[in-house]
VOLUM-688497 format. One record per residue: residue in three letters; x, y, z of N, C-alpha, C in turn. Coordinates in pm, whole numbers, plus 50000, padded with zeros to 5 digits. Example, Ala and Ser with C-alpha at 12.3 -4.5 7.8 and 13.67 -1.06 7.14 Angstrom:
ALA513194943150780512304955050780513204967050780;SER512854977550708513674989450714512905000350787;
//
This chain:
UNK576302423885210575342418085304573932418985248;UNK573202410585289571942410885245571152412585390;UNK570302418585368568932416285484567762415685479;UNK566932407385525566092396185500565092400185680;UNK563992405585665563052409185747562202401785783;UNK562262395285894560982382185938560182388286026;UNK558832384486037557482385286161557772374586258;UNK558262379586300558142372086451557992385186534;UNK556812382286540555892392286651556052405386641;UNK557502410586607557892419586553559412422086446;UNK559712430586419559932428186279562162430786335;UNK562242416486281563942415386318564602419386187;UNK565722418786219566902422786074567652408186107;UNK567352401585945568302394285977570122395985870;UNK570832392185924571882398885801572382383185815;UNK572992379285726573642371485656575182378785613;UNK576232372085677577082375085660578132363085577;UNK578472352985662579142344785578578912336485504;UNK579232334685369579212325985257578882308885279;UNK577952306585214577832294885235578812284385091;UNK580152285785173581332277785048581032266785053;UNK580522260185120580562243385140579102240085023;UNK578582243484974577532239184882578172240484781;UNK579112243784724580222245684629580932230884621;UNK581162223084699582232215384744581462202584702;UNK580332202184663580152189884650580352182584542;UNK580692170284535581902161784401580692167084278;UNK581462168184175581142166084059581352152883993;UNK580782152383886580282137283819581972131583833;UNK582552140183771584042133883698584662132183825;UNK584662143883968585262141784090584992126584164;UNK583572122484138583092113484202583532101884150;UNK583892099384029584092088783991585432087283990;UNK586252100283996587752098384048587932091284220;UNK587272095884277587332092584414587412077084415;UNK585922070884332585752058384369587002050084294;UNK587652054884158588472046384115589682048584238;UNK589892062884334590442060784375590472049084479;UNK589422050784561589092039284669589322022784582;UNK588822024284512589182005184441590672001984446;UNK591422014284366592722004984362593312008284461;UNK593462017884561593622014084719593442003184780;UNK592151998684783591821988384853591591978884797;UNK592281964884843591791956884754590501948284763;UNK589691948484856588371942484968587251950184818;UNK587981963284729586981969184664587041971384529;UNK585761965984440585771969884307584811976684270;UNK585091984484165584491993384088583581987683963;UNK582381988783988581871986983817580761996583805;UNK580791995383634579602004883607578781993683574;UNK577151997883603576051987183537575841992483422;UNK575831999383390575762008283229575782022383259;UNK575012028983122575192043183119573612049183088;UNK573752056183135571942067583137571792069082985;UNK570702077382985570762078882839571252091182827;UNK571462101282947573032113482947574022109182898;UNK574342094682900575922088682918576692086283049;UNK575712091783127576712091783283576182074183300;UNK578132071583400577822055283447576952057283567;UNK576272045783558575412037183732576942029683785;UNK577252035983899578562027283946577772022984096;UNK578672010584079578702006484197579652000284270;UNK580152001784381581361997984482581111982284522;UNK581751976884496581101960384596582681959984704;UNK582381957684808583021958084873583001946085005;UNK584251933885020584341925685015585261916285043;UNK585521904585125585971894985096585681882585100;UNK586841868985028586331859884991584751856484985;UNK584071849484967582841849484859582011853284940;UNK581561863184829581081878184913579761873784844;UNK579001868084814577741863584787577201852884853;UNK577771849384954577481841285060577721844785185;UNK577871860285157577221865085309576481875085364;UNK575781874185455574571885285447575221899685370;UNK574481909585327575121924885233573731927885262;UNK573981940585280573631955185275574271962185163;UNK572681970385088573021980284938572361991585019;UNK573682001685048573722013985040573902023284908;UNK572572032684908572142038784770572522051784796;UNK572172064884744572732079284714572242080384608;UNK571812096484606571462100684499569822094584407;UNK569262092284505568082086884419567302100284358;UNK567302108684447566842118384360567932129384369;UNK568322136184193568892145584183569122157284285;UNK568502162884313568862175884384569352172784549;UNK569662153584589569902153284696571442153984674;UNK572092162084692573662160284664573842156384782;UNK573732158284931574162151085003574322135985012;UNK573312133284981572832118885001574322110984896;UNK574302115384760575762110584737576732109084813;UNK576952121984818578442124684944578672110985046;UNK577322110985123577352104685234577372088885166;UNK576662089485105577542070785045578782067384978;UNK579542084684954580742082884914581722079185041;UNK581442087585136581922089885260581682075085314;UNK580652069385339580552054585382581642046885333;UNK581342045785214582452039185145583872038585213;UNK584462049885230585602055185253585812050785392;UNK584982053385487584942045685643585452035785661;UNK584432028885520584112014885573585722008985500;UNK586402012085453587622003385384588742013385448;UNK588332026385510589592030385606589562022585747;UNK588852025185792588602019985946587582010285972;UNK586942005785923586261990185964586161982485876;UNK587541978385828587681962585721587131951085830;UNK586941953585940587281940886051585571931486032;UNK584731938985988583851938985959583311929185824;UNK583921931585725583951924485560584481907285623;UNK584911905685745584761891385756583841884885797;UNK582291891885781580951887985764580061889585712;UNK580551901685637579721913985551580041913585479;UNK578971918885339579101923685249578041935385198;UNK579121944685110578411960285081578511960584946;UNK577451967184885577191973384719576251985184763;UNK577681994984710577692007984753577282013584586;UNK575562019984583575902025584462575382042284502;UNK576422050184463576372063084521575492078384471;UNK575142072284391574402077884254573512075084139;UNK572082073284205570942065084079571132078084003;UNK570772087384004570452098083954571542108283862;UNK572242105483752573382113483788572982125583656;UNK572502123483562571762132383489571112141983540;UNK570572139483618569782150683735570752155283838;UNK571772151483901572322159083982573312164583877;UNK573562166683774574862174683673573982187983713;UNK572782188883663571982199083689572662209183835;UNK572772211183901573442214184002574632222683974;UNK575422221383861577022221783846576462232083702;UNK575232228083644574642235183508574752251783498;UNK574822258383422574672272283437573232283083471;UNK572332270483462571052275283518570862263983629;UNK571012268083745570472259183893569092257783892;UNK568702240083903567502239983920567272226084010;UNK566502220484091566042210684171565382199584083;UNK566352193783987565972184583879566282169783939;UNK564752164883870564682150283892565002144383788;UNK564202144483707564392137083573566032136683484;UNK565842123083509567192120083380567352127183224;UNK567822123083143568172128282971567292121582876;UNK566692114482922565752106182871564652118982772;UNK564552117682637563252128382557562092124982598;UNK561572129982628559992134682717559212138082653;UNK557832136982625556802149082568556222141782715;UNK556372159582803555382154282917554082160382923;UNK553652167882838552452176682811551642171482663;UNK552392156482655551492147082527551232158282394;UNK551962168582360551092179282189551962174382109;UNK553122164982110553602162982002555072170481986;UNK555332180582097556682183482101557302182082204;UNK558702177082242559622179182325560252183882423;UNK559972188982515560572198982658560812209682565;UNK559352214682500559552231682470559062237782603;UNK558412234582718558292240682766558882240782911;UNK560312241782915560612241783042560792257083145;UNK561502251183221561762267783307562772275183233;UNK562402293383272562992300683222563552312883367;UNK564832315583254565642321083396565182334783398;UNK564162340883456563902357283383564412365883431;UNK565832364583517566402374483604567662377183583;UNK567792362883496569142359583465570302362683583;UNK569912355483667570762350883780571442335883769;UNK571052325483727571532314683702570622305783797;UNK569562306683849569032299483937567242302783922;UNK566772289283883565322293183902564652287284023;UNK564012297784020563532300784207561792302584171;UNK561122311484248559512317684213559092328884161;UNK557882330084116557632347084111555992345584156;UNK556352363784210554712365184266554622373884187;UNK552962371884186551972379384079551232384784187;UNK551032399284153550082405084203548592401884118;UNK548002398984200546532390784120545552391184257;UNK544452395184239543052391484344542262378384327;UNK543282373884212542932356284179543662348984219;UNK544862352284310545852345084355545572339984513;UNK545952328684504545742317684605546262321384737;UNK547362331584718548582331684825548532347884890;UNK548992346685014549352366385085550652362285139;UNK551222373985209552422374785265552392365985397;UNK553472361985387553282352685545553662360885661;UNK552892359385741552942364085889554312365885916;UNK555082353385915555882347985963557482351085931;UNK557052351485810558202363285693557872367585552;UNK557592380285605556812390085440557822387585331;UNK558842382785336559462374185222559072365685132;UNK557932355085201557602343985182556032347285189;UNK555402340485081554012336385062553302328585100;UNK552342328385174551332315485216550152311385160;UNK550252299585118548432298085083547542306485197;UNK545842311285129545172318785224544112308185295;UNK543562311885397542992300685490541532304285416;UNK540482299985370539402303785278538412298185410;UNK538932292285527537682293985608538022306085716;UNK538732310985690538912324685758537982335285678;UNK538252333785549537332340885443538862350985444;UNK540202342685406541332355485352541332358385210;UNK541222370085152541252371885021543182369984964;UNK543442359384851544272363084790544942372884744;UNK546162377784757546532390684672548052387184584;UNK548302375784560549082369284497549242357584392;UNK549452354884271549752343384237551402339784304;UNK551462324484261553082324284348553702309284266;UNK554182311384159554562299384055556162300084038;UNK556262289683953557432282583934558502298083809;UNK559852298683848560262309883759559802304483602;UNK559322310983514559232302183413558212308383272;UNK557982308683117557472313483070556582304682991;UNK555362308682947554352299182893554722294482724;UNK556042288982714556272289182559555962287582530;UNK554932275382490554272269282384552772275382357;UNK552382287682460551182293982478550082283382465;UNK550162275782577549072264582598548152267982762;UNK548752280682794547812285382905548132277083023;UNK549772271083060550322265183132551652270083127;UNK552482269083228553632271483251554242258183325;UNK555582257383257556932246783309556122233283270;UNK555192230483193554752215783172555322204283108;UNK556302211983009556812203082954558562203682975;UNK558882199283103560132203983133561402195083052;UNK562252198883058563752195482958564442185583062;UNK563952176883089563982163083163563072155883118;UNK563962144183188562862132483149562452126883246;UNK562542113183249562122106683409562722098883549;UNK562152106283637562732107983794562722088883817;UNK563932084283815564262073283897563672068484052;UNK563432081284088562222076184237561162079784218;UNK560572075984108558902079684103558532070083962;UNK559732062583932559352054083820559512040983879;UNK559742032183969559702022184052558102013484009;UNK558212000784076556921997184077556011999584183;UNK556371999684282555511998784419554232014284388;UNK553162014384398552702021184371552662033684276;UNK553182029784153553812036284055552632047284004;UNK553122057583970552132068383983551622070583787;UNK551112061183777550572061683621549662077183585;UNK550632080083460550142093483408550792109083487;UNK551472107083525552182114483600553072120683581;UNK553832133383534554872140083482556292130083578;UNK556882131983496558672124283583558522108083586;UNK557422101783570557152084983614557462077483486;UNK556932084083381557092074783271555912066783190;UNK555862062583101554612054283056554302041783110;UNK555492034483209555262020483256556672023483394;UNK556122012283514557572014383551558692008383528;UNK559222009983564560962003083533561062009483382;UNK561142019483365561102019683178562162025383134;UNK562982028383298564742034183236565602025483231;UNK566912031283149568152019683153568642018383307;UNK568392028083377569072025283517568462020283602;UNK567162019583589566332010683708566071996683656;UNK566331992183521565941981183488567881973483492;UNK568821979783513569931976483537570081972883689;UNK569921982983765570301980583885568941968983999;UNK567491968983927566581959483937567241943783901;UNK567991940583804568501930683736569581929483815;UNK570601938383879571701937683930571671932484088;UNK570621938184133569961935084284569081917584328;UNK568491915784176567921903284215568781893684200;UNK569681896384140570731882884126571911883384246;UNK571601894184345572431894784465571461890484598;UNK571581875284593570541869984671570471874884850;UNK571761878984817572441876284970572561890885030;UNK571571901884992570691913885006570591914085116;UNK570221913585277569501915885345568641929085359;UNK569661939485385569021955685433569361964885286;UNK568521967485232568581982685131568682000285249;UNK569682004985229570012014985310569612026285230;UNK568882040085241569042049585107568892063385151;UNK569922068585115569842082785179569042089885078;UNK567842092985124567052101985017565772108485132;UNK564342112085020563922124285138563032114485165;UNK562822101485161562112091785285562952090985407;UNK562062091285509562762088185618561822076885711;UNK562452062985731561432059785885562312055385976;UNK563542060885972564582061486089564132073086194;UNK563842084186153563212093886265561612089786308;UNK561062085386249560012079686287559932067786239;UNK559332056186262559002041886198557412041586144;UNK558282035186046556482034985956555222024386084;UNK554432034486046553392024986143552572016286094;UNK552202003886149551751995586108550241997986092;UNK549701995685986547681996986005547381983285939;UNK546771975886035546231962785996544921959885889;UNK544651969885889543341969985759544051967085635;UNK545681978785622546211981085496546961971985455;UNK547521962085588548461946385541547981935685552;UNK546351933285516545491924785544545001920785417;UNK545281940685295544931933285167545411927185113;UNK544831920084976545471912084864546931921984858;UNK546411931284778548011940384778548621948884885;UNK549401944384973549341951185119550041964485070;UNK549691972885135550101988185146550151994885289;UNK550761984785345550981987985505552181978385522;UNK553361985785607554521975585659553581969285701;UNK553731953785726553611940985813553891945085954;UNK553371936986085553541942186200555451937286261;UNK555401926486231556991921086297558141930186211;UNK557951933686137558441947386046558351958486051;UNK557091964986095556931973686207557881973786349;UNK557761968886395558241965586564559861962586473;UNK560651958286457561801957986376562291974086325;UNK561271974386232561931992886230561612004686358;UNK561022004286430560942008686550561862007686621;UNK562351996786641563871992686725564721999786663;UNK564921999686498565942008386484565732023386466;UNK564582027186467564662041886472564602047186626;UNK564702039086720564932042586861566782041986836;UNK567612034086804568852033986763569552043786693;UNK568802049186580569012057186497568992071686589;UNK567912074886662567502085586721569152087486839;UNK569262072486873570592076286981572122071086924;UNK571922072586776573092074086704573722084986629;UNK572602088886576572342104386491571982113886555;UNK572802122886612572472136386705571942145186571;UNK570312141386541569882149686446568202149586533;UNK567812160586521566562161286611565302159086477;UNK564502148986560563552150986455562342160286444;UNK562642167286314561492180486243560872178486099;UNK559902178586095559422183485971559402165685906;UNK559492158385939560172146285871558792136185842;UNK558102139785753556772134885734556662124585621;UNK558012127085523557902115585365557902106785499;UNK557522097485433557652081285429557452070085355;UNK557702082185224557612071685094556512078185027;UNK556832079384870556022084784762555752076584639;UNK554602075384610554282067784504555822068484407;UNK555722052784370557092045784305558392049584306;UNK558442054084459560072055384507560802039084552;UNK562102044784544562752032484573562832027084699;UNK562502035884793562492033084915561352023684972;UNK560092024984929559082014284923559432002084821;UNK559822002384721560001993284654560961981784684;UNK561661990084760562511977284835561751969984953;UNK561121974784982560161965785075559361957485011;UNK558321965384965557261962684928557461947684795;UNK558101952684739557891944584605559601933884594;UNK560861943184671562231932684710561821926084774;UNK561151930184899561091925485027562301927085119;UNK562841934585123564061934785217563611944085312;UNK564631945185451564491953285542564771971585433;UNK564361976485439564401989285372564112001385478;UNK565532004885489565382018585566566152028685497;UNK565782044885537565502057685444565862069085534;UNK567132076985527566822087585586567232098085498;UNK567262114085492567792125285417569222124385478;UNK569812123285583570802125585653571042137885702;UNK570062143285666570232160185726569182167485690;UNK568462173085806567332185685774567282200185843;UNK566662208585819567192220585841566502217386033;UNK567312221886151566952216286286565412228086303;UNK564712224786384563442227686440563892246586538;UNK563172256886416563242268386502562412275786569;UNK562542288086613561332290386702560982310486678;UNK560022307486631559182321486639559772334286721;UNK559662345986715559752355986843559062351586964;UNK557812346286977557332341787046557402329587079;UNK558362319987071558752307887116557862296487012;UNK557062297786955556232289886867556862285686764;UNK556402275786759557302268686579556932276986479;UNK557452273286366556962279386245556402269186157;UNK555652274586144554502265786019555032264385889;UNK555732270185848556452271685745557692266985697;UNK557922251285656559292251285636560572263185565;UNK560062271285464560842280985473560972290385512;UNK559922292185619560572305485734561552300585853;UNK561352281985877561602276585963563652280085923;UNK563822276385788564912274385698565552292285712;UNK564942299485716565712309585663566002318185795;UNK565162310785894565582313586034566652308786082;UNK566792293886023567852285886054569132292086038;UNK569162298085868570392305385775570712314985877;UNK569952328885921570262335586013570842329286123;UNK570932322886236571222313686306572642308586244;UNK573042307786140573932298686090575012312186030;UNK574792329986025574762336785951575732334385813;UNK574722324485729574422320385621574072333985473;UNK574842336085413574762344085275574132335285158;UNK573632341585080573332339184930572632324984918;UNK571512327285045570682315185035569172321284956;UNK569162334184945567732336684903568172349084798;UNK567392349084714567312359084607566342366684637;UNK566722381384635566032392084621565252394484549;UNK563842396884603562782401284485562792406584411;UNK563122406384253563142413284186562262421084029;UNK561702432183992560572433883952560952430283773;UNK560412423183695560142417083590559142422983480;UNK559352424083350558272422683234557952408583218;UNK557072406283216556722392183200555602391283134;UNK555922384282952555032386982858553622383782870;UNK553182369482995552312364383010551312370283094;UNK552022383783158551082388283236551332408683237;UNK550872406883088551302423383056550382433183167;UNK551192443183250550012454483344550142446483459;UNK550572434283477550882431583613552412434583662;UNK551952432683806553592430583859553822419083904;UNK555002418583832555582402683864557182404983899;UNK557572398683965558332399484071559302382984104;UNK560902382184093561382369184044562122371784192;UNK562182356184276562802355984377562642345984489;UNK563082344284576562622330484705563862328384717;UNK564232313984816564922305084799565842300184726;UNK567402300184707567912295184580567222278884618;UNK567512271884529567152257784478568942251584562;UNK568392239984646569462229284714569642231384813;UNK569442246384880569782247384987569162241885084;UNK567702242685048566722237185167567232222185202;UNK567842215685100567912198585156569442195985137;UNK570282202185164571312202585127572362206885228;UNK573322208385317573952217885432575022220985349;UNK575912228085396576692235085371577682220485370;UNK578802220285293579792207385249580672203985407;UNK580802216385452581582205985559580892201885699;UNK579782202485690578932189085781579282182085733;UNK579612177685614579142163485570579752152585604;UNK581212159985684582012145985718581252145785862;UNK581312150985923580362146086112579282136286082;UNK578442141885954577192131085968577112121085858;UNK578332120585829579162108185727579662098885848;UNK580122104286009580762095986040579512092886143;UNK578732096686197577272092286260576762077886207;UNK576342084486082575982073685986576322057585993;UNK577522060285941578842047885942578692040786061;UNK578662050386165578342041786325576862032286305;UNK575952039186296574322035486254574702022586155;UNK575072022986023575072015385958575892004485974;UNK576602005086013577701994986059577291983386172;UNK576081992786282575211983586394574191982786307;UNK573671985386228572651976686185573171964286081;UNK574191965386032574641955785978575581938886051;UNK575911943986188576321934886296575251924786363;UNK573921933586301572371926586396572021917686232;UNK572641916086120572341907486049571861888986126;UNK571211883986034571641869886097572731860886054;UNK572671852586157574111841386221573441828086233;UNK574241820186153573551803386220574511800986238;UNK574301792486355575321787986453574691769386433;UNK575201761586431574591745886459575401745186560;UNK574931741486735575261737386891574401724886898;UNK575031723787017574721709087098574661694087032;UNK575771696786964575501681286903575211669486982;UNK574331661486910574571646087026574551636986922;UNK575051624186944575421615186848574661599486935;UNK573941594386963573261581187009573211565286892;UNK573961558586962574261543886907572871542586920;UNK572631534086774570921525186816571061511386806;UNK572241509586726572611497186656573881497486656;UNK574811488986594576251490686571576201493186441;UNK575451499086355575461505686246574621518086185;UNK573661517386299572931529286282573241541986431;UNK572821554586362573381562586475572381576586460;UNK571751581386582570421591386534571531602186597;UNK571041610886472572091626786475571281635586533;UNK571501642786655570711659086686571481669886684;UNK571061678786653571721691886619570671707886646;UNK570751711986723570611723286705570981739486599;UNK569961741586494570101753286440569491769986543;UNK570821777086510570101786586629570991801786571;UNK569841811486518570451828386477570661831086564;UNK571731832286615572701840786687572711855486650;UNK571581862986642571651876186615569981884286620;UNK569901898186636568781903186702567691905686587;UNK568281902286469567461899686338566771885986304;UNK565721886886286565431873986220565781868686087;UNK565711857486069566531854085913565681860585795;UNK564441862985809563671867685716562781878185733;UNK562671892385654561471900185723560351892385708;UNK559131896685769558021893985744557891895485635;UNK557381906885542557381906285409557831897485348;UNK559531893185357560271887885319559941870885325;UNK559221862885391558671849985411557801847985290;UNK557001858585303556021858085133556671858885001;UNK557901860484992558751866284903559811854484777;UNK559191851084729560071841784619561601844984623;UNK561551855284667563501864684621563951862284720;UNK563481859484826564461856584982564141841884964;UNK565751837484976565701821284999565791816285121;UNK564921803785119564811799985275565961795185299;UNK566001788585426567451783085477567181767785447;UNK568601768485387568641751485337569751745385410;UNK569401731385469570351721585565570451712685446;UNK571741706985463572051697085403573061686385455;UNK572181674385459572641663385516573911657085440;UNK575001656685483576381650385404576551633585396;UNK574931631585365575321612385334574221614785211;UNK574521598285157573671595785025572421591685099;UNK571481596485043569901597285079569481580885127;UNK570161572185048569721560385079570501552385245;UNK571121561185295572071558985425571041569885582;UNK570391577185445569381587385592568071576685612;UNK567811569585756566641565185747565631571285808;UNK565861581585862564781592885930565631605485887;UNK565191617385868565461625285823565231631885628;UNK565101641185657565521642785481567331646985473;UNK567621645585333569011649185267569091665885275;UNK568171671085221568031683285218566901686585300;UNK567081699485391565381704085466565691717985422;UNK564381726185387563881733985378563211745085542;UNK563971749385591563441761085710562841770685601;UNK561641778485681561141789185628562391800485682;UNK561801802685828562631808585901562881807586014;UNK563881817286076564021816986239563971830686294;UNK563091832486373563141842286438564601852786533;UNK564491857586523566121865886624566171859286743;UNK567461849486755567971840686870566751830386932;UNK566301825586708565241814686754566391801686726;UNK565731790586729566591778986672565461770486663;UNK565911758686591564781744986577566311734186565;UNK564981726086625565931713586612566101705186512;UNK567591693686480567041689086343567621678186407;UNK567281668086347567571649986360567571638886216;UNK568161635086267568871621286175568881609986218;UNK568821598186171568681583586186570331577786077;UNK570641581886062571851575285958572261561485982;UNK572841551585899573791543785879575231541985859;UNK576081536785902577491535785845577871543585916;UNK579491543685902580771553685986581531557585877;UNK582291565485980582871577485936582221595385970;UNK583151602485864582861614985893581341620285809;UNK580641629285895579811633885830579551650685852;UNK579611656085728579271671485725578151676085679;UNK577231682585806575961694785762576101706485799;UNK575611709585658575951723185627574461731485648;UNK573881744585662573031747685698572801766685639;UNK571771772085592571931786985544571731788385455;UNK571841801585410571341810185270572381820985256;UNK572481823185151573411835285071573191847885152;UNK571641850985252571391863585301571681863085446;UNK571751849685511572461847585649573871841685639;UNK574351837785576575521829985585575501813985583;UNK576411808985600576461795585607576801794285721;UNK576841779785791577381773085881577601760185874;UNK578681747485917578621737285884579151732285998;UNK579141713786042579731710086125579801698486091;UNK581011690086149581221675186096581171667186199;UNK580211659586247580031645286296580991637386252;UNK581661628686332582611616686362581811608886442;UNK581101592686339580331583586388581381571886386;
//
């Protein structure tokens, strides 16, 4: 047993008794890709491909899942794994997967899914590695500290436990004191209080290259959600020299634009605006380069994070990302243009002080939780260190293991695998529908005959986001008249709709000549088609 002493008002024991086995359980590279070959040749609605390989060697797979021509009808790309250390977020798009071709095929006779379960897979091996660490960056060679050498300077394990975690320095130059809240844990000091530091509080790790920095040049390369374009964070450790500059984002970028028929990007990672909806600020979607959702996009994700909130029995805490310079989760908005929604799928729930008060602290909030959960071998014991960089001090290796904070224990994962599936499955039913009603057919002549027709989305989505209207990559809806142009005397052959609003319609008309049968067809690859045949 371990015990672990928190401030709450006064001083509790917490013990930790049972093992947290389920963080153990989560697929490995080779498990995961057994699963999915398993799901393909099971089902036949599903295929397996890789878009290539990292520069680890691990495949970018992706599930397409499907019938008859599955590029002509609205799809949703459910993602996983954008950043390494989310192992859940895999799981749960493995688990989708699995739902969706056990129990709702009924569905794929309007839908279509490209399930890729894993951007990241170089960074999540890390996990399974003999030193545990919360790695972003792919295999990609790095000099991220620009001297001319290689990830000499990454983290070091100085406890040799297999997990790098923190160490405190006793220092009167240090930023940090004991937290109120749990003398375990360190807090920055409030400097308008006038609190004196009595801590440094850094990454486990040794200054190899003696450049008067520690962990700068880490043994990774670059983080797939921070190398994106949408506000791409130039000069930045993990981003890269340009964005798109990996094999896997410039694969699955290439793989996505030629899947016209995209509507919603789904992504389990640590954006979220399902617990909250991004809010709209009209100053910020007014500029040349907008950096604010649009408002009808706004009000759209609002609807579904009121949905989400009464689909997902997950309370919302702490849930403040909403996107980080050149993640994928903006980039699908911003620069795809698609509906783009983001959640973690799981955060540690909202706890409460001795005194009923929150905690300020996500990891006192967390290790309150563990108690609560009586959770083992979530935190490492402080332990006292030589540490060459700081000879005559005390330094001290310990915190948090690495995953746990964003991570639950493996067997949640099927409950909020099957939440999910519910969520995703209604947001994918509110796709749009064209329907062509009310035909009328009027003699003008005994050879001419004026055609009306009603186009009308039959669904609570509009055919296009806002964003998405500005957007070259979303195709408008195209009608097409089934006579030779020289037989239409009012009308065009082909019309061009921008869009239709959710359970908008417009009307369309024709003047034609001659008899017989005539077929218009009406739609886009991201709503579907619809067609109907006139008998003049």
């Amino acid at each position: 047993m371990k015990h672990l002493l928190f401030g709450l008002g006064m001083m509790v024991s917490l013990t930790i008794t049972v093992a947290v086995n389920g963080q153990g359980d989560y697929p490995t590279l080779d498990q995961l890709a057994a699963q999915l070959r398993q799901l393909a040749n099971a089902h036949p609605e599903a295929t397996l491909k890789s878009l290539g390989k990292t520069a680890g060697g691990k495949d970018i797979w992706v599930l397409e899942v499907g019938t008859g021509r599955m590029d002509s009808k609205p799809a949703m790309a459910v993602f996983g794994g954008v950043e390494g250390y989310h192992l859940l977020g895999v799981t749960l798009a493995l688990k989708f997967a699995e739902n969706l071709l056990t129990s709702n095929k009924e569905i794929l006779d309007s839908q279509t899914f490209y399930i890729f379960p894993n951007m990241s897979p170089d960074a999540y091996q890390q996990y399974f590695a003999p030193i545990k660490y919360e790695r972003r960056g792919n295999a990609t060679a790095v000099d991220h500290d620009r001297d001319g050498a290689v990830s000499e300077d990454g983290y070091d394990d100085l406890n040799g436990d297999g997990y790098i975690t923190m160490m405190r320095i006793e220092s009167p130059l240090g930023g940090y004191i004991a937290s109120e809240e749990n003398p375990l844990l360190l807090r920055p000091i409030d400097s308008k209080k006038g609190e004196k530091g009595t801590h440094m509080y850094l990454i486990e790790g040794i200054d190899n290259d003696k450049d008067g920095q520690l962990n700068e040049d880490l043994e990774e390369g670059i983080a797939f959600n921070k190398s994106l374009s949408y506000q791409f964070p130039a000069f930045e450790a993990l981003a890269g020299d340009f964005p798109v500059s990996q094999i896997e984002s410039r694969l699955l970028l290439d793989y996505l634009y030629e899947r016209v028929n995209i509507y919603t990007v789904f992504t389990f990672g640590p954006a979220n605006n399902l617990s909250e909806a991004l809010p709209y600020q009209a100053a910020n979607a007014q500029k040349r380069v907008v950096t604010s959702i649009l408002e009808k996009d706004a009000q759209l994700n609002q609807r579904l994070a009121t949905l989400y909130g009464g689909t997902v029995s997950l309370k919302s805490y702490g849930q403040t990302n909403q996107g980080t310079p050149g993640d994928f989760f903006q980039w699908a908005y911003f620069h795809f243009a698609r509906l783009s929604l983001s959640t973690p799928g799981w955060w540690v729930p909202e706890m409460k002080t001795g005194d009923t008060k929150n905690f300020r602290s996500s990891e006192a909030n967390f290790l309150a939780w563990a108690d609560s959960m009586d959770m083992e071998d979530v935190f490492v014991p402080w332990t006292k260190i030589e540490h060459p960089d700081y000879p005559g001090k005390q330094v001290e290796v310990g915190g948090i293991k690495p995953f746990v904070m964003h991570n639950p224990p493996f067997g949640m994962a099927d409950s909020l695998a099957l939440m999910h599936t519910d969520f995703i499955l209604q947001v994918a039913r509110q796709h749009p529908k064209l329907m062509l009603l009310d035909l009328k057919t009027e003699t003008l002549d005994k050879d001419l005959t004026r055609i009306t027709v009603e186009l009308f989305n039959d669904a609570p989505f509009p055919t296009h986001t806002e964003m998405g209207k500005r957007s070259r990559w979303f195709q408008k809806i195209r009608v097409d008249m089934g006579r030779e142009a020289a037989d239409i005397l009012v009308g065009d052959k082909i019309k061009l709709i921008d869009s239709l609003e959710a359970y908008g319609k417009t009307t369309l008309s024709w003047v034609v000549k001659g008899k017989g049968a005539v077929r218009i067809q009406a739609g886009a690859p991201h709503t579907g088609f619809t067609e109907i045949t006139v008998n003049l």
